[in-house]
GUKE-271263 format. One record per residue (C-alpha): residue number from 0; residue in three letters; chain; x, y, z. Coordinates in nm, 4 decimals, always signed. Layout:
BEGIN
R  num  residu  chaine         x         y         z
R  NUM     ala       A         X         Y         Z
...
# end
This chain:
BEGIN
R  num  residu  chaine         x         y         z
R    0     unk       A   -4.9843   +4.9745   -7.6871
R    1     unk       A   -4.6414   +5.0209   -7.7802
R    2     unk       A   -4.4951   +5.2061   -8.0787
R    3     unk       A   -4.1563   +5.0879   -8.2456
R    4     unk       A   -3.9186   +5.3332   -8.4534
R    5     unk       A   -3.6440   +5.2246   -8.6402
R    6     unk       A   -3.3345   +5.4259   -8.7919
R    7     unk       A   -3.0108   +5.3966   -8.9050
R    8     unk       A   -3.0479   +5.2313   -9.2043
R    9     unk       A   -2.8704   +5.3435   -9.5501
R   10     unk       A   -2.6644   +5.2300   -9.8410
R   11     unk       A   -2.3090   +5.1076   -9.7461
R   12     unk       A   -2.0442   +4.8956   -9.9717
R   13     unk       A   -2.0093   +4.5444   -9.8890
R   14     unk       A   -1.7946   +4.5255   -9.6126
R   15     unk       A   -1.9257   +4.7721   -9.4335
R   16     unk       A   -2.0978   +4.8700   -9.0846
R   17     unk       A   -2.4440   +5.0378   -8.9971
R   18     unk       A   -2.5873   +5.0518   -8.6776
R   19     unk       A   -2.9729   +5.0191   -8.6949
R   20     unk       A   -3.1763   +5.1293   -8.3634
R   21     unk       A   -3.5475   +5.0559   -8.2302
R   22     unk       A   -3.6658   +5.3360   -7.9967
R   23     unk       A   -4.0157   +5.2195   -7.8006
R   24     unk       A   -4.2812   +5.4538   -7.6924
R   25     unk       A   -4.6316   +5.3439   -7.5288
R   26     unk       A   -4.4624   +5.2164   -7.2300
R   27     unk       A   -4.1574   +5.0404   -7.0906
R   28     unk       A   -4.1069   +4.7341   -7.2829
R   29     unk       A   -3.8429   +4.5642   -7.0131
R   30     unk       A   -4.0656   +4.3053   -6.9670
R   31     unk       A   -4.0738   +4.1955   -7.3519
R   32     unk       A   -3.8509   +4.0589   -7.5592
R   33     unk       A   -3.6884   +4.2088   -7.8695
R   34     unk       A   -3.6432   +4.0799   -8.2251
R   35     unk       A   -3.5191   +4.2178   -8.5331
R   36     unk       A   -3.6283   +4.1125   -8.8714
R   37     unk       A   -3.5565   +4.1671   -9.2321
R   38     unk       A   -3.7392   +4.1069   -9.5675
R   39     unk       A   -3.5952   +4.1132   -9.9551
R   40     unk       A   -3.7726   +4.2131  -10.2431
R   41     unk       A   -3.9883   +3.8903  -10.3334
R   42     unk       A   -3.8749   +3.7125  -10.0436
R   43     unk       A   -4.0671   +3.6431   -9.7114
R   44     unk       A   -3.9822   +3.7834   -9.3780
R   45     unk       A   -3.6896   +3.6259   -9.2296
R   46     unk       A   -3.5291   +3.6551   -8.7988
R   47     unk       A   -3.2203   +3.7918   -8.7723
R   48     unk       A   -3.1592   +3.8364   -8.3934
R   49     unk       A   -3.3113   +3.8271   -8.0804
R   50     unk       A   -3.2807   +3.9019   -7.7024
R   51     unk       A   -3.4844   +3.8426   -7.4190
R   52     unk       A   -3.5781   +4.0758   -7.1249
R   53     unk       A   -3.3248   +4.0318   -6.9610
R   54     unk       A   -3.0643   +4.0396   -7.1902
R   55     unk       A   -2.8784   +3.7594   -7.1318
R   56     unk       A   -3.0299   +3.5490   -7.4103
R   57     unk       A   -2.9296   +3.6221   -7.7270
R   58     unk       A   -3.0418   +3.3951   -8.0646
R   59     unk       A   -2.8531   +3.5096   -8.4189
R   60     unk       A   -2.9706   +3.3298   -8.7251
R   61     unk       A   -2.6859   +3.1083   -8.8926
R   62     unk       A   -2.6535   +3.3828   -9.1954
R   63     unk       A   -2.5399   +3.6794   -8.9134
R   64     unk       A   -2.3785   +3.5116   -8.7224
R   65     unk       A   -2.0278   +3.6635   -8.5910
R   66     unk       A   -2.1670   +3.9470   -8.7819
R   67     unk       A   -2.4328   +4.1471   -8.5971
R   68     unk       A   -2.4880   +4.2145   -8.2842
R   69     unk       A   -2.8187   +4.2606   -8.0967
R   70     unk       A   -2.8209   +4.4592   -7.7871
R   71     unk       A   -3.0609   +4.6603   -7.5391
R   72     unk       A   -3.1158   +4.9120   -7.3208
R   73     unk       A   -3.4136   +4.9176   -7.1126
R   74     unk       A   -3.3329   +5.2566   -6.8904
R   75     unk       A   -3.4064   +5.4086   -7.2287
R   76     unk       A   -3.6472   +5.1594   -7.4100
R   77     unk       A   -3.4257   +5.1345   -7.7059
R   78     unk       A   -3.2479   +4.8227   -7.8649
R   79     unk       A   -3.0043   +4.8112   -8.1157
R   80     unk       A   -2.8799   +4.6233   -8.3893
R   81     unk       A   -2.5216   +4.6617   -8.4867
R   82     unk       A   -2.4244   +4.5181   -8.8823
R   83     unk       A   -2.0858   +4.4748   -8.9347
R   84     unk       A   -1.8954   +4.2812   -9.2669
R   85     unk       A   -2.2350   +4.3848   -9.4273
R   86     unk       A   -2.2852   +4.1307   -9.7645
R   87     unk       A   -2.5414   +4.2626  -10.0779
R   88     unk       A   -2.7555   +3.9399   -9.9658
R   89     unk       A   -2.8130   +4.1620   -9.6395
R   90     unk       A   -2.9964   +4.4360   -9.8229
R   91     unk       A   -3.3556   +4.4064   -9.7037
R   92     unk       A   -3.5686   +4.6001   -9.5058
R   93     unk       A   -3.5317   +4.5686   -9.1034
R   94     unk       A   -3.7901   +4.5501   -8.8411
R   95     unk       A   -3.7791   +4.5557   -8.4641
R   96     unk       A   -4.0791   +4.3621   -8.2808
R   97     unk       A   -4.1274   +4.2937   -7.9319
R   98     unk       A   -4.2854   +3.9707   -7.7721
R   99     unk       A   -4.4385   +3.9377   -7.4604
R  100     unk       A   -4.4540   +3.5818   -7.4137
R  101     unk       A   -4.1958   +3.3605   -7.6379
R  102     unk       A   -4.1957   +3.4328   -8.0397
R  103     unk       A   -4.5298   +3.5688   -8.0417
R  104     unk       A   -4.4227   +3.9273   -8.1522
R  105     unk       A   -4.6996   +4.1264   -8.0383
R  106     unk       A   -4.5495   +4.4826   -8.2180
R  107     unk       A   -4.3709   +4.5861   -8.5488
R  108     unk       A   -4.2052   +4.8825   -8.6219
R  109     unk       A   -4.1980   +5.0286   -8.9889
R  110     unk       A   -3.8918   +4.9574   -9.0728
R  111     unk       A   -3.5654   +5.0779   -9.2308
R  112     unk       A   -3.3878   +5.0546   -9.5427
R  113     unk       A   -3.0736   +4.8476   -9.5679
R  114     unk       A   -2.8813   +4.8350   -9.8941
R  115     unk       A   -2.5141   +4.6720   -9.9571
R  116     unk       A   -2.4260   +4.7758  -10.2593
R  117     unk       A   -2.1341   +4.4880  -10.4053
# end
């Protein structure tokens, strides 16, 4: 069983940068992958990011792109999220999720708050 925590979220102007992070507990998730999601108000769950075990596979989708940057760090079982150039259309909440095998994403954190106030 593994137990995701997110933070770092908050209201920030368009333009600007927050760092959202995913701490694990349960056990060492090395061996999974890592995703982050979001979801709007009235809108369905969207990927933003992902990185493999190893990471040294990284997938961004088109919207974040030269934006965000997804990174891990398995000595501590944490992976990050860093939002920079933030856009109101970014203002969602964000979940981490890990995968065992592929894009089946076995665990979900609660998520955090984002808002990017124009």
């Amino acid at each position: 069983q593994v137990h995701l925590v997110e933070s770092g979220g908050g209201l920030v102007q368009a333009g600007g940068s927050l760092r959202l992070s995913c701490v694990a507990s349960g056990r060492t998730i090395r061996r999974d992958h890592m995703g982050w999601f979001r979801q709007a108000p009235g809108k369905e769950r969207e990927f933003v990011a992902s990185i493999n075990r190893g990471g040294d596979t990284i997938a961004y989708a088109d919207s974040v792109k030269g934006r965000f940057t997804i990174s891990r760090d398995n000595t501590k079982n944490t992976g990050d999220l860093q939002m920079n150039s933030l856009k109101p259309e970014d203002t969602a909440i964000y979940y981490c999720a890990t995968a065992m095998h592929g894009n089946n994403w076995d665990y979900w954190g609660q998520g955090t708050q984002v808002t990017v106030s124009s």
